[in-house]
Biopython code that builds the backbone (N, CA, C, O; Angstrom):
import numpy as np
from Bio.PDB.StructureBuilder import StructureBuilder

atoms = [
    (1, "UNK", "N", (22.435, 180.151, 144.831)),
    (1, "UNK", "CA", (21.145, 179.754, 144.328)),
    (1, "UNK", "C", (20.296, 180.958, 143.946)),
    (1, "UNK", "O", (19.398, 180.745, 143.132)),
    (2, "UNK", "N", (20.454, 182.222, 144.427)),
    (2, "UNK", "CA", (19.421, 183.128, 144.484)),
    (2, "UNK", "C", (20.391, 184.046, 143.529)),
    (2, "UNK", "O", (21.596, 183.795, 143.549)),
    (3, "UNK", "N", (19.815, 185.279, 142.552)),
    (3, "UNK", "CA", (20.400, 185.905, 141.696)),
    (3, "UNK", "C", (21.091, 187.038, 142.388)),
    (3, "UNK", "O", (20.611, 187.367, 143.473)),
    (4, "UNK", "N", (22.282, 187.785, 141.887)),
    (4, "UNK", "CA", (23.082, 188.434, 142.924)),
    (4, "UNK", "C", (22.497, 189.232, 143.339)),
    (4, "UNK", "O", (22.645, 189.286, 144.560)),
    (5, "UNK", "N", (21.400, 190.457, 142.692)),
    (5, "UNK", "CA", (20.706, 191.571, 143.520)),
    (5, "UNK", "C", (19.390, 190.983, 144.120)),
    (5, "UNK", "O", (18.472, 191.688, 144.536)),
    (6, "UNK", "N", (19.392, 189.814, 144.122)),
    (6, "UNK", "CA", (17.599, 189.357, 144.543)),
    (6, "UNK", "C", (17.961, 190.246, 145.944)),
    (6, "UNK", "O", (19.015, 190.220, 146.579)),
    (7, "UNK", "N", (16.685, 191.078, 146.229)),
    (7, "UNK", "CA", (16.030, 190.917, 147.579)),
    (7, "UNK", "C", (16.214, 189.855, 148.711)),
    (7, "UNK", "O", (16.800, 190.183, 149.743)),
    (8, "UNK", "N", (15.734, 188.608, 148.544)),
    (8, "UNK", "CA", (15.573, 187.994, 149.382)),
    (8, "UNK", "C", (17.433, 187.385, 149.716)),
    (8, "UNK", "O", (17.764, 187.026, 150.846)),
    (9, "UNK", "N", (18.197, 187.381, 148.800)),
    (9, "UNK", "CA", (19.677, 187.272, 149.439)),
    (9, "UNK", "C", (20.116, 188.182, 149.916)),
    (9, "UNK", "O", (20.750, 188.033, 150.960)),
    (10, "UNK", "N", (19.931, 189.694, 149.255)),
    (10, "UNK", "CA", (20.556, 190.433, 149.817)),
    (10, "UNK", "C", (20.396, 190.793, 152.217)),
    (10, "UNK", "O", (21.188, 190.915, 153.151)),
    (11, "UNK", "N", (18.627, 190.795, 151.984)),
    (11, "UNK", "CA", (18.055, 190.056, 153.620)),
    (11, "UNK", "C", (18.663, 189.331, 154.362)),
    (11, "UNK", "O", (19.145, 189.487, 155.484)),
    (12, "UNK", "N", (18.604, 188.280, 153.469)),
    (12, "UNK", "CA", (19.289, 186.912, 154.277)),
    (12, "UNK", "C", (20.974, 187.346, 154.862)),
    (12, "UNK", "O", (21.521, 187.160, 155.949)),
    (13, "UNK", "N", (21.416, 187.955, 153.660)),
    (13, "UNK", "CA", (22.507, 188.174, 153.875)),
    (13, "UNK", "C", (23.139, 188.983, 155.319)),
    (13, "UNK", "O", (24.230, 188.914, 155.885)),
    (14, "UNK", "N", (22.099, 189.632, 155.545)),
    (14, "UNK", "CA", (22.275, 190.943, 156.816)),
    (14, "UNK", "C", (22.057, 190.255, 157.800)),
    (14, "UNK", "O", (22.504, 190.673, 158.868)),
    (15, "UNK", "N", (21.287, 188.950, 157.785)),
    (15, "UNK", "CA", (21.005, 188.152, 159.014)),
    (15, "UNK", "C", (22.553, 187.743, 159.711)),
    (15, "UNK", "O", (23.319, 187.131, 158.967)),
    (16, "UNK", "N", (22.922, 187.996, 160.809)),
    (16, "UNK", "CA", (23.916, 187.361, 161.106)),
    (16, "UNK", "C", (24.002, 186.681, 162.736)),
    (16, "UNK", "O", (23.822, 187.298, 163.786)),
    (17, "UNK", "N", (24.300, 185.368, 162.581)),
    (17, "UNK", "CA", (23.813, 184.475, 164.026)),
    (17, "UNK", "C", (24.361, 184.910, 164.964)),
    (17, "UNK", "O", (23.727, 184.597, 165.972)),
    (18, "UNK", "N", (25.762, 185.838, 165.328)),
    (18, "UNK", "CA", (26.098, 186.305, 165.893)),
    (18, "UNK", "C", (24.989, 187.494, 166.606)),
    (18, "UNK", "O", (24.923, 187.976, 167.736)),
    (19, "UNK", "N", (24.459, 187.622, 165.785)),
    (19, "UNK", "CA", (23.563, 188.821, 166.597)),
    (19, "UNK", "C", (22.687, 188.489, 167.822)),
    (19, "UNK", "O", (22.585, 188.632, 169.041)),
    (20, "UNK", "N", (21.892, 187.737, 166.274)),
    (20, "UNK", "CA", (21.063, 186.980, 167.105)),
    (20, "UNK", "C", (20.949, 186.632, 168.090)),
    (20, "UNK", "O", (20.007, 186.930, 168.825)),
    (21, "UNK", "N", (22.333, 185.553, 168.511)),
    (21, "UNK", "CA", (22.785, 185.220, 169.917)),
    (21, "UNK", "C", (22.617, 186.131, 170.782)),
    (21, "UNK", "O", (21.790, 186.091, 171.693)),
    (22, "UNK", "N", (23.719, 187.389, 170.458)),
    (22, "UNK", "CA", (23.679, 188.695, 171.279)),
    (22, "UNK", "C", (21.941, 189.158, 171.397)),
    (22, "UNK", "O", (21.735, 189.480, 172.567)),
    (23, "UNK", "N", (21.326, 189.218, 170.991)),
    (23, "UNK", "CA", (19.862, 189.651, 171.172)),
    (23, "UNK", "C", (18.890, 188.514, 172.289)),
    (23, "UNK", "O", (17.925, 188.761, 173.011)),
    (24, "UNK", "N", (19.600, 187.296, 172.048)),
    (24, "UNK", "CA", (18.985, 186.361, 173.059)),
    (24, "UNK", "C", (19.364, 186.204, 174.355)),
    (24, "UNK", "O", (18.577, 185.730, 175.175)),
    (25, "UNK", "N", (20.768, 186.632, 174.728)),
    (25, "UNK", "CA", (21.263, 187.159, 175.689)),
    (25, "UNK", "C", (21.150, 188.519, 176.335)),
    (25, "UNK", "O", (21.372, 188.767, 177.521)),
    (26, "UNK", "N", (20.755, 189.410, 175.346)),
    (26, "UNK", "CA", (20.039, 191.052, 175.779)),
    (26, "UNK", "C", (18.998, 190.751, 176.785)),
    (26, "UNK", "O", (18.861, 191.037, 177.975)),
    (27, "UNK", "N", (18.012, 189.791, 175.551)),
    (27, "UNK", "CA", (16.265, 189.517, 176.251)),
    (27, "UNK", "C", (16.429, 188.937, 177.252)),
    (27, "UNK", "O", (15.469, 189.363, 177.893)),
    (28, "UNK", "N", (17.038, 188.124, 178.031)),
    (28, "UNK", "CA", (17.281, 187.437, 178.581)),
    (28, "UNK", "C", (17.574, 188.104, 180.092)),
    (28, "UNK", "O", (17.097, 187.881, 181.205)),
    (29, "UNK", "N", (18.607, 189.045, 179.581)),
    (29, "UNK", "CA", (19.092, 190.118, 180.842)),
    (29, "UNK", "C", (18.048, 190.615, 181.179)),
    (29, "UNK", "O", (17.810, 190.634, 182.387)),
    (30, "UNK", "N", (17.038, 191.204, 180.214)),
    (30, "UNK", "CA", (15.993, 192.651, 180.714)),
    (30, "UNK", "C", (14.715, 191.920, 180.812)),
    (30, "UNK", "O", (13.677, 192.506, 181.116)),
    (31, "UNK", "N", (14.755, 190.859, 180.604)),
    (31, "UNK", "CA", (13.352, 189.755, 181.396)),
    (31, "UNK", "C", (13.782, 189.965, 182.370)),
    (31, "UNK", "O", (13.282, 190.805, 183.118)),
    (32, "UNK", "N", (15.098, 189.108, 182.749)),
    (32, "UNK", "CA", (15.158, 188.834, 184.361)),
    (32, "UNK", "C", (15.231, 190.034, 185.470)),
    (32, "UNK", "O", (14.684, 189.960, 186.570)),
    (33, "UNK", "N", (15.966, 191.109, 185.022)),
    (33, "UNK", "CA", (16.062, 192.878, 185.298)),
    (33, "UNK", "C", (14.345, 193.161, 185.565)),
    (33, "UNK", "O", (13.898, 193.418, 186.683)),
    (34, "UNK", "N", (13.773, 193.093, 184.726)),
    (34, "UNK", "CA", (12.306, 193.946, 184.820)),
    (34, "UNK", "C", (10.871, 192.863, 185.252)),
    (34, "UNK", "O", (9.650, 193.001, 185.332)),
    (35, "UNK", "N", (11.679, 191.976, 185.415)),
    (35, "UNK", "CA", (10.511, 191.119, 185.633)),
    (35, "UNK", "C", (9.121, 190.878, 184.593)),
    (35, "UNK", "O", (7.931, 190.908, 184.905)),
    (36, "UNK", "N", (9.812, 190.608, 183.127)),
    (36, "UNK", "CA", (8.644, 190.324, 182.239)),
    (36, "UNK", "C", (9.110, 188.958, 181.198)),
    (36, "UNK", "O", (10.220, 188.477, 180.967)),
    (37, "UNK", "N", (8.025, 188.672, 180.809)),
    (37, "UNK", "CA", (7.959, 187.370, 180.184)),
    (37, "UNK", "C", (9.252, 187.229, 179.215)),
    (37, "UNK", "O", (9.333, 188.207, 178.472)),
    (38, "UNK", "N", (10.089, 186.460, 179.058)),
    (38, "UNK", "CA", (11.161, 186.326, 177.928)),
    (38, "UNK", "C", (10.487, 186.816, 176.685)),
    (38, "UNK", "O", (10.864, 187.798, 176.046)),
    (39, "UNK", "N", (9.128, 185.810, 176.294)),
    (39, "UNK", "CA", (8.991, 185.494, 174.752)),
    (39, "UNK", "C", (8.533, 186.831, 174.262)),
    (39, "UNK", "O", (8.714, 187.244, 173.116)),
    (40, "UNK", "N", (7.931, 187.468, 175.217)),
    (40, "UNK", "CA", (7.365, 188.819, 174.564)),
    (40, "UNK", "C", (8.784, 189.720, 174.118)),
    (40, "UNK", "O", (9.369, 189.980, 173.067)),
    (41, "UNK", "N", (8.886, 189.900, 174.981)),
    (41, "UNK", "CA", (10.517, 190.564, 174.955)),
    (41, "UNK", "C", (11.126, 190.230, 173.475)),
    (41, "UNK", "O", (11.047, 190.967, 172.492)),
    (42, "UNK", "N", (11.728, 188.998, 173.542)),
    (42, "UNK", "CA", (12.023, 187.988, 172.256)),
    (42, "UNK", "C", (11.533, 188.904, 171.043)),
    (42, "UNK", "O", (12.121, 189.720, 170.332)),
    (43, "UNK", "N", (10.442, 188.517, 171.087)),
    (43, "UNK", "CA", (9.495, 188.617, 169.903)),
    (43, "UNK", "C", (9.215, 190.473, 169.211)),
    (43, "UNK", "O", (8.751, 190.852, 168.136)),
    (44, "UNK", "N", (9.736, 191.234, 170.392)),
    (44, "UNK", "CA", (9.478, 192.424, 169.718)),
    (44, "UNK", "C", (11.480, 192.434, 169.646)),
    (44, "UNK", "O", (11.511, 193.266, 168.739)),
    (45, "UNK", "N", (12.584, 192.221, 169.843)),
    (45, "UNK", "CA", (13.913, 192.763, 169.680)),
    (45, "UNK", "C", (14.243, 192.218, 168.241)),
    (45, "UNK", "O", (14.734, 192.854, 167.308)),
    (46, "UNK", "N", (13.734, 190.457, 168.282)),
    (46, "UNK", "CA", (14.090, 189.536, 166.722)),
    (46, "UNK", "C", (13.440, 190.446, 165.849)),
    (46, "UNK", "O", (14.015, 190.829, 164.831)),
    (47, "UNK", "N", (11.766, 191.008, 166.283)),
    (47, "UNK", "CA", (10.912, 191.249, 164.552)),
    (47, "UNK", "C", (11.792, 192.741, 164.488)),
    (47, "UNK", "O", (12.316, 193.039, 163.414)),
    (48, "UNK", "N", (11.896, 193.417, 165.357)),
    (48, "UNK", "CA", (13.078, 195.140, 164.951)),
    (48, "UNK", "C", (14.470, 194.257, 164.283)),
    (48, "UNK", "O", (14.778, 195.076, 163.418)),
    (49, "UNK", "N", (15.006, 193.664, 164.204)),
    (49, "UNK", "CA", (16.150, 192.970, 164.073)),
    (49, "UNK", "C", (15.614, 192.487, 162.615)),
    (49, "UNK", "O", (16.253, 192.860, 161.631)),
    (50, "UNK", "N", (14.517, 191.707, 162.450)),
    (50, "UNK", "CA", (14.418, 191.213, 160.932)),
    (50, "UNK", "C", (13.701, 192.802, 160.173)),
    (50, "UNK", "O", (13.648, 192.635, 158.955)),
    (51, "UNK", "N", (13.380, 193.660, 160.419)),
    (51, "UNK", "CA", (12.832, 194.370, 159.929)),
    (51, "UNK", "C", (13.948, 195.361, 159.106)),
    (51, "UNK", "O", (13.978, 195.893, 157.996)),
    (52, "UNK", "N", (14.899, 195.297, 160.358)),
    (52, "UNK", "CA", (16.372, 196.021, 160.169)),
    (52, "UNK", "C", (16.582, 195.370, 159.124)),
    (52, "UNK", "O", (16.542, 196.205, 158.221)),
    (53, "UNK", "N", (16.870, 193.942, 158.508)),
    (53, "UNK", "CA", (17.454, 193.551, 157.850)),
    (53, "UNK", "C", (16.663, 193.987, 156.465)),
    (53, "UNK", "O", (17.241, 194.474, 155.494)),
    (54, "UNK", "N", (15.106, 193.703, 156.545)),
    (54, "UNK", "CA", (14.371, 193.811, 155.372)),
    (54, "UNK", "C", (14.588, 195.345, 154.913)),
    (54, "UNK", "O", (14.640, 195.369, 153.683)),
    (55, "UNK", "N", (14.711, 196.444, 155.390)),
    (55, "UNK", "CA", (15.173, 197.252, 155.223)),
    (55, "UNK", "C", (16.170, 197.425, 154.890)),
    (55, "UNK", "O", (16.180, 198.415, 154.159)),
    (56, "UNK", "N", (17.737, 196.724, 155.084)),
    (56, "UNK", "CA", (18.586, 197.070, 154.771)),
    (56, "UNK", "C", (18.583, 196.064, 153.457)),
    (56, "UNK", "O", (19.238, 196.629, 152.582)),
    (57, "UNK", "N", (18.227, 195.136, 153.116)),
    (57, "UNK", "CA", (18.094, 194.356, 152.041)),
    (57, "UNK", "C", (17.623, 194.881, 150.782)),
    (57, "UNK", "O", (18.153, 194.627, 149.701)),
    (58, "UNK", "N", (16.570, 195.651, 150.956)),
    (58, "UNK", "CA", (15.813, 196.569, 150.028)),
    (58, "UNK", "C", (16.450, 197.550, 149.637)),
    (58, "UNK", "O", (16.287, 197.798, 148.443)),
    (59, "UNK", "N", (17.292, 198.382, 150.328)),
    (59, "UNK", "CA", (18.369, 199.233, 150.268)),
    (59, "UNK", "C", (18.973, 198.391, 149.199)),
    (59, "UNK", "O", (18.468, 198.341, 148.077)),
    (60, "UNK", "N", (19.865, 197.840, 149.470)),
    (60, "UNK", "CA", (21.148, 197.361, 148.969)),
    (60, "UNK", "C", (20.500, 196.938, 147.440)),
    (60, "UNK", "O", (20.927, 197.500, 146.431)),
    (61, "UNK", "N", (19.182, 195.655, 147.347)),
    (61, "UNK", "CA", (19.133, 195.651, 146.142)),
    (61, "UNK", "C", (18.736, 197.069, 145.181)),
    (61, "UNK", "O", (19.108, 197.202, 144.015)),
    (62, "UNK", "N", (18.038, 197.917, 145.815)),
    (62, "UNK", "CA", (17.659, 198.682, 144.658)),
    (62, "UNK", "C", (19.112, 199.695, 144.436)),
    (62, "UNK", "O", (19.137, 200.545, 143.545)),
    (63, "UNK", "N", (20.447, 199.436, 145.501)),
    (63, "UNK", "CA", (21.222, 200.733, 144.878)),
    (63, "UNK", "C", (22.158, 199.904, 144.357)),
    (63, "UNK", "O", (23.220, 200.356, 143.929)),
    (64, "UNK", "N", (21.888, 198.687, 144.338)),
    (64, "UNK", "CA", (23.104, 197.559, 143.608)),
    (64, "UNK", "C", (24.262, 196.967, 143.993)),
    (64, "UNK", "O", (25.003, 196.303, 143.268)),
    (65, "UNK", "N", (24.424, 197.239, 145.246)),
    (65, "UNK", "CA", (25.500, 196.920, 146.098)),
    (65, "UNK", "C", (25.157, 196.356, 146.654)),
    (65, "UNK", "O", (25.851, 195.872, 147.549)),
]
sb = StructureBuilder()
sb.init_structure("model")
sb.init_model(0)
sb.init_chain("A")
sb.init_seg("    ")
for serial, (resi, resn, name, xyz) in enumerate(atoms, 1):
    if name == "N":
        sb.init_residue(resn, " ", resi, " ")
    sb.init_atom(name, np.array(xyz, "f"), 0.0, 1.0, " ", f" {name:<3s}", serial, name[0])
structure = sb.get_structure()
């Protein structure tokens, strides 16, 4: 649906659920380890994780690969 160098596929593309998972199971460990709230935790590993991607997305479309 999206054109081959768009931005927003190339993003999407880097997303992978596998990670994800692995990142919800990280937070999960170092809540219960350090004694702090899951969601905070959560919320700063996912937005480094989507940021990674928006970054690597931007990469890729502007060198065309």
């Amino acid at each position: 649906m999206l054109e081959m160098n768009d931005f927003a596929k190339r993003s999407l593309a880097l997303v992978d659920l596998f990670v994800v998972w692995q990142l919800f199971l990280l937070v999960t460990g170092i809540a219960v380890l350090s004694k702090r709230k899951t969601a905070t935790l959560a919320a700063t590993f996912l937005s480094l994780d989507a940021v990674t991607a928006i970054m690597g997305g931007l990469a890729m479309s502007r060198m065309g690969g």
